[in-house]
C-alpha positions in Angstrom: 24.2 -8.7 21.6 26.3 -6.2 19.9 24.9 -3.0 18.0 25.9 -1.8 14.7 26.2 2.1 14.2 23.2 2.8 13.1 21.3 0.8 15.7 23.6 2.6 18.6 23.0 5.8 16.9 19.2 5.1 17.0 18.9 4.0 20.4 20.6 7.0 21.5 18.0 8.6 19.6 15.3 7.4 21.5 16.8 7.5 24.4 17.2 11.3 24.3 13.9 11.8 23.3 12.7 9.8 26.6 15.1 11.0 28.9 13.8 14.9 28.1 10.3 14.0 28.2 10.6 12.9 31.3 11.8 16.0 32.6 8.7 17.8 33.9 10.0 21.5 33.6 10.4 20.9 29.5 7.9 21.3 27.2 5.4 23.0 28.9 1.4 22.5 28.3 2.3 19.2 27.5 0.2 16.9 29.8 1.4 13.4 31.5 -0.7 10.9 28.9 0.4 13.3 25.9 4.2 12.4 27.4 3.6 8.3 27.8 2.4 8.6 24.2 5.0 10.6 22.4 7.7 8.5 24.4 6.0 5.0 23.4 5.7 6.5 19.8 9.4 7.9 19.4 10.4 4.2 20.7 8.4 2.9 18.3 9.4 4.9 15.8 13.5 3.8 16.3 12.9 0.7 16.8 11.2 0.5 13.4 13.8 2.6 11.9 17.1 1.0 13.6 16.4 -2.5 14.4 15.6 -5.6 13.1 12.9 -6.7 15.1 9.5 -7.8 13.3 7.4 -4.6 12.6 4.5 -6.0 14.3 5.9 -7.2 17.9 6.9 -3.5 18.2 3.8 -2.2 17.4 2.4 -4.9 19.9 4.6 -3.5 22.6 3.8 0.0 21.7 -0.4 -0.5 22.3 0.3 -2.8 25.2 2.6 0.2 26.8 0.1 2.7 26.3 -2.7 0.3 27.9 -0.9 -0.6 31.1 -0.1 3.3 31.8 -3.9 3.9 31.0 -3.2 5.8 28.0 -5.7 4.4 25.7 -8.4 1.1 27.7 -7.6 -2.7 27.0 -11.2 -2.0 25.3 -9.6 0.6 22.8 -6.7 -1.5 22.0 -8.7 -5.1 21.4 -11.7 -3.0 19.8 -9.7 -2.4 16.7 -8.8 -5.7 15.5 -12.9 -5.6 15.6 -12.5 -3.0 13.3 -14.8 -3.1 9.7 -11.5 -2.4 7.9 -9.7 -5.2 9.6 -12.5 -7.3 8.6 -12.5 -6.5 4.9 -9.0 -7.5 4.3 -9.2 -10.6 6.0 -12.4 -11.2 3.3 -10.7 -9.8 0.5 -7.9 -12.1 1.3 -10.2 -15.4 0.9 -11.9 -13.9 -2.3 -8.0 -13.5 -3.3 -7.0 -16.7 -2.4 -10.1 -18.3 -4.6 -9.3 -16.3 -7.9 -5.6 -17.8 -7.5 -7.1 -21.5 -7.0 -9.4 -21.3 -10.4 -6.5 -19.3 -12.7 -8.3 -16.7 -14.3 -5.3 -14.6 -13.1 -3.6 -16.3 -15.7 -6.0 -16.5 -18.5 -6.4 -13.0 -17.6 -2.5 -12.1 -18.5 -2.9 -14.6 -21.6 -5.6 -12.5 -22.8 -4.1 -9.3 -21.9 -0.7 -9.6 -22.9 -0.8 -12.4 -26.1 -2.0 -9.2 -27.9 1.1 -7.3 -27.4 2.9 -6.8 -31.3 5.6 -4.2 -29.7 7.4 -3.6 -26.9 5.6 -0.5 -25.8 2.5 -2.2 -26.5 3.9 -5.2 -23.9 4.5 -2.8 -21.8 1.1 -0.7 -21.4 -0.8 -3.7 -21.5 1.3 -5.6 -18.6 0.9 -2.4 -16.9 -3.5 -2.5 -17.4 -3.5 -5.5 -16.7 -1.7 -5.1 -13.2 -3.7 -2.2 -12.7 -7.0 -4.8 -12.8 -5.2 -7.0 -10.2 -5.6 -4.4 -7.4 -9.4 -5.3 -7.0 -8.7 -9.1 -7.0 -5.5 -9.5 -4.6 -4.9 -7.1 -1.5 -1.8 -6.0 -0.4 0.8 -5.8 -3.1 3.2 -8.6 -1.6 0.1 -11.0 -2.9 -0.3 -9.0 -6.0 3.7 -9.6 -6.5 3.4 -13.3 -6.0 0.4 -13.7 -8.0 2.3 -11.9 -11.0 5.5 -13.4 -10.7 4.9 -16.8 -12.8 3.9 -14.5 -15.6 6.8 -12.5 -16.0 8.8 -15.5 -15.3 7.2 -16.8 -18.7 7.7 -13.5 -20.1 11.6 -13.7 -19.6 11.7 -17.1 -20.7 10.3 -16.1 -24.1 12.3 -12.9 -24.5 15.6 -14.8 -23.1 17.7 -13.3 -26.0 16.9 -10.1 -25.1 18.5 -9.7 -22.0 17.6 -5.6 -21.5 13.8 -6.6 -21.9 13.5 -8.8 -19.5 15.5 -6.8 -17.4 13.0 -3.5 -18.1 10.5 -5.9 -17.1 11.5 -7.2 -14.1 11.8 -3.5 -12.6 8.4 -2.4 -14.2 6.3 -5.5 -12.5 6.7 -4.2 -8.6 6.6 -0.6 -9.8 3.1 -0.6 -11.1 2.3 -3.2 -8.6 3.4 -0.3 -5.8 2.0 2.4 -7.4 -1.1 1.2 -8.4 -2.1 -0.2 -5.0 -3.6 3.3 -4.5 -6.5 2.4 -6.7 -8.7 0.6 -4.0 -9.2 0.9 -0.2 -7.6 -2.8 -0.3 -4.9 -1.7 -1.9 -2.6 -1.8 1.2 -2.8 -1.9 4.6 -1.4 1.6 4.7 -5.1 2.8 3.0 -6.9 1.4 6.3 -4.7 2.4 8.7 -5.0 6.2 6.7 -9.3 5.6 6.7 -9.5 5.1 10.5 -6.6 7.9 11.6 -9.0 9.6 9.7 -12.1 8.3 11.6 -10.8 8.6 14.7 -9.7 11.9 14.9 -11.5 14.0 12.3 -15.2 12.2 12.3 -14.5 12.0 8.4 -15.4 8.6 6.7 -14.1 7.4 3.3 -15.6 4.1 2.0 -14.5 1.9 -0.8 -16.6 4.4 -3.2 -15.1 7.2 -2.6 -11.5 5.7 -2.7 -12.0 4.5 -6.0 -13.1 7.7 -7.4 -10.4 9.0 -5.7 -7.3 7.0 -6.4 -8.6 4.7 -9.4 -7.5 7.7 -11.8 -3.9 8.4 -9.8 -3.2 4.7 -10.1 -4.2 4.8 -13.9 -1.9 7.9 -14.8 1.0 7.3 -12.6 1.1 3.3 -13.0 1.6 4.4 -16.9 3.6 7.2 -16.6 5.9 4.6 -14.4 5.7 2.0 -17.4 6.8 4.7 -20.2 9.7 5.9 -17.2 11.1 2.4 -16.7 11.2 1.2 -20.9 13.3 4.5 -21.4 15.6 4.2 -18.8 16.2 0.7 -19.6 16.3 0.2 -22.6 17.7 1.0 -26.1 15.8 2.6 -29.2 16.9 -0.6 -31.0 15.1 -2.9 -28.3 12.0 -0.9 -28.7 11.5 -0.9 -32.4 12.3 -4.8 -32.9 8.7 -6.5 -32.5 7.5 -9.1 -29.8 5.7 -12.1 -29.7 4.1 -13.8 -26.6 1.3 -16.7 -26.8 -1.2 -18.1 -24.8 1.6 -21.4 -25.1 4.2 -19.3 -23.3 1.6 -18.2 -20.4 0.3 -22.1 -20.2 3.9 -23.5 -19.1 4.0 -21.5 -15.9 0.4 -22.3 -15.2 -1.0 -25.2 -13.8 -4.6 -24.5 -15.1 -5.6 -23.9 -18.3 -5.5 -20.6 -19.7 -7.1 -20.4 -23.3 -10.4 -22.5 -24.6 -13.8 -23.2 -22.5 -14.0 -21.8 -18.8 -14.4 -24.0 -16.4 -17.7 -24.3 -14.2 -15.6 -23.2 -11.0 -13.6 -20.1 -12.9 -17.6 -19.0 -13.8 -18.4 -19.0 -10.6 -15.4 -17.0 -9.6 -15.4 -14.8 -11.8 -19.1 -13.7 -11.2 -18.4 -13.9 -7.8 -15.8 -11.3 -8.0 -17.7 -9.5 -10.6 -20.8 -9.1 -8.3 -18.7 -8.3 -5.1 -16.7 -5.3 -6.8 -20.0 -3.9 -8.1 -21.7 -4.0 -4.8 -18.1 -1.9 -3.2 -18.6 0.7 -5.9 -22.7 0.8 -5.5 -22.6 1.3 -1.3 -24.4 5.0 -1.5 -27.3 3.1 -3.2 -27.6 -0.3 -1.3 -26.1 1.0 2.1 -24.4 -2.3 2.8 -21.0 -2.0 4.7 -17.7 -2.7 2.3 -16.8 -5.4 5.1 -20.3 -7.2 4.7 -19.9 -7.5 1.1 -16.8 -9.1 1.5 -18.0 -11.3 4.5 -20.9 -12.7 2.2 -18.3 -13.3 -0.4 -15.8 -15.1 1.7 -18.9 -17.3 2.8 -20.1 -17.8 -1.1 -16.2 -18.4 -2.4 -15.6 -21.2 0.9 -18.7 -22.8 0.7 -18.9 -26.4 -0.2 -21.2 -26.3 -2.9 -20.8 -22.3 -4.7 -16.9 -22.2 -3.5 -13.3 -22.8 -5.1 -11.4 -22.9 -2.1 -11.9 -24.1 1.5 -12.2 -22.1 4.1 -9.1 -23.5 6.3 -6.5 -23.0 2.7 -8.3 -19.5 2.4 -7.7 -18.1 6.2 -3.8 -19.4 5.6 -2.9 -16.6 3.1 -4.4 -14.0 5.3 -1.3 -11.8 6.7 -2.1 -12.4 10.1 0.9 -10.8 11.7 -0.6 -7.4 8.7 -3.7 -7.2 10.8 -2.3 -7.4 14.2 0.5 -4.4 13.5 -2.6 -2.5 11.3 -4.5 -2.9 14.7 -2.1 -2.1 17.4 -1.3 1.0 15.2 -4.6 2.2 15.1 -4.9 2.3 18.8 -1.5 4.2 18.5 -3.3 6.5 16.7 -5.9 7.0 19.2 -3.3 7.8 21.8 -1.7 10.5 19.7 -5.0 11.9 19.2 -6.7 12.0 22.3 -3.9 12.6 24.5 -3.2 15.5 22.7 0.2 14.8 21.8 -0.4 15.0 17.8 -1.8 18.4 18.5 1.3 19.2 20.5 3.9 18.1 17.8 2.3 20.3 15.0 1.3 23.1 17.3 4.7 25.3 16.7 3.8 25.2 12.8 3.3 28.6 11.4 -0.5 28.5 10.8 -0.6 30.9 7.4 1.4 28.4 5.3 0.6 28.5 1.6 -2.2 25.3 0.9 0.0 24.3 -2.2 3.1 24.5 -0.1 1.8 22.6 2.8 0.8 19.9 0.7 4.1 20.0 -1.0 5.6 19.3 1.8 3.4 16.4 2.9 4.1 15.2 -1.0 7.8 15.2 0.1 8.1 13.8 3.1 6.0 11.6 2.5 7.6 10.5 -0.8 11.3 10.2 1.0 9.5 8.5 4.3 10.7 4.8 2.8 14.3 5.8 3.2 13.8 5.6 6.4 10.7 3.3 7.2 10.8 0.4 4.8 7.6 -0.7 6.0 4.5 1.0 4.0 1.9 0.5 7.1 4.6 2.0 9.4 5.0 5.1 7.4 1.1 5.9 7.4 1.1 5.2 11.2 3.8 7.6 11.9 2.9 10.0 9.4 -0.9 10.2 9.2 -1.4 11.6 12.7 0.8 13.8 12.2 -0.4 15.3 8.9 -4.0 15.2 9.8 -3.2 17.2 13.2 -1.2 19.5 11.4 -3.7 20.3 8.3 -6.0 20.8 10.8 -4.0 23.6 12.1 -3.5 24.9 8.9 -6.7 25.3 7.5 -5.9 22.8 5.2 -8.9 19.7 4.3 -7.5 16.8 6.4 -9.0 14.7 4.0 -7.1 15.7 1.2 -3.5 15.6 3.2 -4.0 12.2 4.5 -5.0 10.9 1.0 -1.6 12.9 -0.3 0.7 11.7 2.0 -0.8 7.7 1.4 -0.5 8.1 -2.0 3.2 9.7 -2.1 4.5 7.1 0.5 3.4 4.4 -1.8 6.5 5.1 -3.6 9.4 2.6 -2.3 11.2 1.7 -5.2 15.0 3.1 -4.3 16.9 0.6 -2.8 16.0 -3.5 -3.1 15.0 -3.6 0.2 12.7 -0.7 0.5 9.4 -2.7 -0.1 8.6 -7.0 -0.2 7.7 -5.9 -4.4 11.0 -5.1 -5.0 12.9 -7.8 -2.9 10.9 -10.2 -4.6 11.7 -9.3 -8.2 15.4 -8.3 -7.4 16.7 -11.9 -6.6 15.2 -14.6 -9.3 18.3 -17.4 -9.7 18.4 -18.4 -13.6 16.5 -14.8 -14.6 18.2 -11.6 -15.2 16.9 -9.1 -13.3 17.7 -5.8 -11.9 20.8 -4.4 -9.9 20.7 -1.8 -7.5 22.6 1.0 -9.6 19.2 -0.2 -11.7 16.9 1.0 -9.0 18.6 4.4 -8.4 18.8 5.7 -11.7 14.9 4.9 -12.0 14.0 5.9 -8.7 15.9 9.7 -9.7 13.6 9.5 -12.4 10.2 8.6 -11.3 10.4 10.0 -7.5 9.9 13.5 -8.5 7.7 12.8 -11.6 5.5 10.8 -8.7 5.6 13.4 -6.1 4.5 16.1 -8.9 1.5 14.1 -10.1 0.2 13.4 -6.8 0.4 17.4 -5.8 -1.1 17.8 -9.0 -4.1 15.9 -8.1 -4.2 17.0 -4.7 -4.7 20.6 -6.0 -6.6 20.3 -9.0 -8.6 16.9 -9.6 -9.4 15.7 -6.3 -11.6 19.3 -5.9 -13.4 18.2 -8.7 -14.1 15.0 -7.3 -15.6 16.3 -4.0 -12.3 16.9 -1.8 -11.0 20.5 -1.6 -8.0 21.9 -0.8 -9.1 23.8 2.3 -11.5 22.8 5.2 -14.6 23.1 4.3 
């Protein structure tokens, strides 16, 4: 099999890395595990970067290196697909995959958006009502699917303007992306973040204090992103001529009815939900693990006489393949963090860096990370450790640059490729849509605007909320 440039140049890459690692005279204090690890992790790393090969059979090969040289025990790398967090998403994707079976999705976005009278007003109220989805559907590839037959009805009725539909088409994945940070389900890339976290700092966050946390910086930035995308696409003249979309519209991309009586089994769904999300945000009162909740609402949703869905449909829109690389990454975690090698790596940092600057640089890094990593889990497994060992070092609240960098890297909206969101919306046959030129004047746009407003909550409202700057 032949290479292409950049996969020669990357395996060179790694190579190098190895091949000095190896050498026991360099890098002294480094011990042998702390080597194993940091040469599993900067294969890893390349092979994300340079090759094609699925995410997760890397990340498989990674944790199965680092158990055979006794790195990390079998029990450290099969313990974590027994992880709480693993276990939440798989529930969350069942409760998911019974809201989609009833359609309140869609009477949701027939409620939400039939109100729209301008195109501004179209455009906030797509954007709140995207913002909602995050608690319904995890991972934003589901949240992308869910929301495509409504803006497919949207461009149907606004076929005549061809800039609108085009404006719209860009601004579905980007609040999709950027509003993911709201809950702790948001991505996979939030629980890999939690248990780095865990692992190596003792500090828990639970679905609470994500919310509190990121429910505001989803809120701001997911509008900001809406007001960003309608002026950079389109024309004063498309903004002041009015808009009209009905319930009608909605109905002929939906199989289920979306206006009159609810149905018993949308009732039940929707209290379902309802009750699930307020026993998340109520865990310091009840005590009941995030995971729990979810379990007992999987078992209410697929049961044969409360449910909407059976259990067998359910478990087939779990991302399988999501959990195994989210587990096999968090035992990569553990090696970086108990071998010492994470330590290591940010050891040579000057320790009196500014706070602001140091999360500045996390904020950019982490921000540019997806030209390079297209994968969002990927990015928070390489770059967590690293940030959380390196804040450490710093004095700065490990808490608060883990949550920084997670939040920046959920930007990925630069080329078509850079995140499944944006593929998705990029290539609809019979619907204009956006180009790539399209994507790079937005991205030049909203990048830094994004980056700014996550420093700016990393210094001055997440204190407020309970999570300084500095260790405490």
């Amino acid at each position: 099999m032949s290479l292409n440039p950049r996969q020669a140049a990357t395996l060179c890459v790694a190579l190098s890395l190895c091949a000095l690692l190896c050498v026991p005279g360099n890098f002294p204090g480094l011990g042998g595990d702390a080597r194993l690890t940091l040469a599993v992790f900067a294969l890893a790393t390349c092979a994300w970067i340079g090759t094609p090969i699925d995410d997760t059979y890397i990340a498989l090969g990674a944790g199965l290196a680092l158990t055979v040289t006794g790195v990390i025990s079998s029990e450290t790398l099969f313990g974590t697909l027994g992880d709480s967090t693993v276990w939440l998403l798989i529930c969350a994707f069942v409760l998911a995959a019974a809201v989609t079976r009833t359609g309140l999705a869609a009477r949701a976005a027939a409620f939400l958006v039939g109100g729209a009278r301008t195109v501004r007003q179209l455009v906030h109220l797509t954007t709140a009502a995207l913002v909602v989805t995050a608690f319904a559907v995890p991972a934003t590839s589901g949240r992308a699917a869910l929301a495509l037959p409504v803006f497919l009805a949207l461009a149907k009725v606004l076929a005549d303007r061809r800039r609108l539909v085009v404006m719209l088409a860009l601004l579905f994945p980007t609040v999709i992306l950027l509003s993911a940070v709201a809950t702790l389900i948001g991505a996979g890339a939030h629980l890999i973040t939690v248990s780095v976290l865990w692992e190596t700092t003792g500090e828990r966050i639970d679905f609470t204090q994500w919310l509190l946390l990121g429910l505001p910086l989803a809120v701001v930035s997911s509008h900001l992103a809406a007001e960003t995308v309608l002026l950079t696409t389109t024309r004063r003249a498309d903004r002041r001529t009015p808009v009209r979309v009905t319930a009608d519209d909605i109905q002929q991309h939906s199989e289920q009815p979306v206006t009159g009586p609810w149905s018993p089994a949308e009732s039940r769904c929707a209290l379902l939900l309802a009750t699930v999300v307020v026993l998340w945000c109520s865990e310091p009162l009840h005590q009941v693990s995030p995971a729990v909740v979810a379990l007992i609402g999987a078992v209410v949703a697929a049961s044969p006489a409360l449910g909407t869905v059976r259990l067998k449909d359910a478990l087939r829109t779990v991302p399988w393949s999501l959990l195994l690389f989210m587990a096999a990454t968090m035992a990569m975690g553990v090696a970086l963090a108990d071998s010492g090698a994470a330590r290591w790596l940010v050891s040579g940092l000057p320790a009196d860096v500014d706070p602001w600057l140091f999360l500045a640089l996390v904020v950019v890094v982490s921000t540019a990370a997806h030209l390079v990593l297209q994968s969002r889990s990927a990015r928070s497994s390489v770059l967590v450790p690293l940030v959380v060992a390196a804040a450490v070092g710093a004095g700065v609240n490990p808490v608060a640059a883990a949550l920084a960098s997670t939040a920046a890297a959920g930007f990925c909206h630069t080329l078509p490729a850079s995140a499944k969101p944006v593929t998705l919306f990029a290539d609809l046959p019979g619907t204009p849509t956006y180009t790539p030129r399209d994507l790079l004047r937005l991205s030049a746009v909203l990048a830094p605007l994004t980056a700014a407003l996550v420093l700016l909550f990393a210094l001055a409202v997440w204190p407020l909320l309970g999570v300084p700057v500095l260790t405490p």
